[in-house]
C-alpha positions in Angstrom: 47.2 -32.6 6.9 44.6 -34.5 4.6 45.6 -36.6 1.9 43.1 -37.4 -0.9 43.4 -40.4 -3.4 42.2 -38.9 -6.8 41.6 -41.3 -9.7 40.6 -40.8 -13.2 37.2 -42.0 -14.4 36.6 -42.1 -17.4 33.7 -40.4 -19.1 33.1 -41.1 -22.8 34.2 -44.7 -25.0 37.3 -43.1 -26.7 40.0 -43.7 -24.0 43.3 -42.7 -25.9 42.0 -39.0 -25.2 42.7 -36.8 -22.1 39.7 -35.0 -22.0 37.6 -37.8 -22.1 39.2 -38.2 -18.2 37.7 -36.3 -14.9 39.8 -36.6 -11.7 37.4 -38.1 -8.7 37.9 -38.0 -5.6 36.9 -40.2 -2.3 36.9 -37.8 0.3 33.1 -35.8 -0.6 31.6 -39.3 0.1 33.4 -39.8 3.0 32.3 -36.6 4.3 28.7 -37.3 3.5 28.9 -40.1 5.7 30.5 -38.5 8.4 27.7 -35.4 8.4 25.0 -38.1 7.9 26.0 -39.9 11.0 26.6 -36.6 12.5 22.9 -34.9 11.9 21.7 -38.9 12.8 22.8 -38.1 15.9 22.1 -34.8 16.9 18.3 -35.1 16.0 18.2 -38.0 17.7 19.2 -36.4 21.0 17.6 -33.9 20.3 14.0 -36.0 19.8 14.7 -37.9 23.1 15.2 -35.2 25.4 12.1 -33.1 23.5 14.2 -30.0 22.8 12.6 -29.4 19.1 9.5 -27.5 19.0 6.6 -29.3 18.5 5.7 -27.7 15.4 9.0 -27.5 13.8 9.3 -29.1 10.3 12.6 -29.3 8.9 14.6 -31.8 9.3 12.7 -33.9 10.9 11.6 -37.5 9.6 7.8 -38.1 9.2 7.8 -33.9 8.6 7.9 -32.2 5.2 6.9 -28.9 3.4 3.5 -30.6 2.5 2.7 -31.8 6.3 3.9 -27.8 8.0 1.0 -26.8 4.7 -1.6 -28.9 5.9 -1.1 -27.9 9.4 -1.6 -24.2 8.5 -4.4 -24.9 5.8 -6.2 -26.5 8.9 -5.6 -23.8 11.4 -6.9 -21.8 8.8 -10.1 -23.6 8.3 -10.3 -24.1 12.2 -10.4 -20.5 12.9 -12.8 -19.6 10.1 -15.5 -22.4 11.4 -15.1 -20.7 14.7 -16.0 -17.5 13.2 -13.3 -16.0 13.8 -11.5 -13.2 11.9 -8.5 -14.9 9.9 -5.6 -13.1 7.7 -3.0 -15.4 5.7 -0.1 -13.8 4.3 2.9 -15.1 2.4 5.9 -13.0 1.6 8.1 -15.3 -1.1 11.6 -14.1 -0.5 13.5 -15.7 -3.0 15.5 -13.6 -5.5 13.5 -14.2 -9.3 15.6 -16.6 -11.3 16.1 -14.5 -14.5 17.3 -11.0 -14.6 15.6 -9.1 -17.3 17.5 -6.5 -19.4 16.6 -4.3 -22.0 17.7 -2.3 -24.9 15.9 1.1 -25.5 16.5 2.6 -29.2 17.1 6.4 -28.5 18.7 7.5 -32.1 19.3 11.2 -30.5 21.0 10.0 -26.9 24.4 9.1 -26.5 25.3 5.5 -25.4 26.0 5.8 -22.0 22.8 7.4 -21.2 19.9 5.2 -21.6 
């Protein structure tokens, strides 16, 4: 069973009111250390014993979203220098951010069907 020592901090200059309070806890930064230390050493082992594929990019130090785009970008220009017939194509998979609605006006049509 896990105990947790939760403290008030408080948030705004007017202390004789509740709300100005918001209970905080320990334990989430605890836990980041633990899973920090964790993944520290996992990719570590992983790194010594050379089980990561070579052109694997996250979470790796040294390895980012820019460095896997300059590797493709000079794939790319590698194969078209060598003449050779190249196709990039990029499928973006994440759900848009907004969800559009609208209203139609129909005077005539009852609510429930537009």
């Amino acid at each position: 069973m896990r105990s947790i020592n939760v403290r008030s901090l408080l948030t705004y200059l007017e202390p004789h009111e509740l709300k100005n309070y918001r209970p905080v806890s320990n334990l989430s930064f605890v836990w980041k250390l633990v899973e920090r230390a964790a993944v520290k050493q996992l990719t570590d082992y992983l790194e010594t014993n050379g089980l990561l594929p070579l052109l694997q990019s996250a979470y790796r130090s040294q390895h980012s979203t820019e460095t896997a785009l300059l590797k493709v970008l000079s794939d790319v220009l590698t194969a078209i220098d060598k003449k050779k017939v190249t196709l990039l194509a990029l499928l973006d998979l994440m759900p848009p951010l907004t969800v559009w609605t609208t209203t139609f006006y129909c005077p005539g049509c009852s609510p429930g069907l537009v």
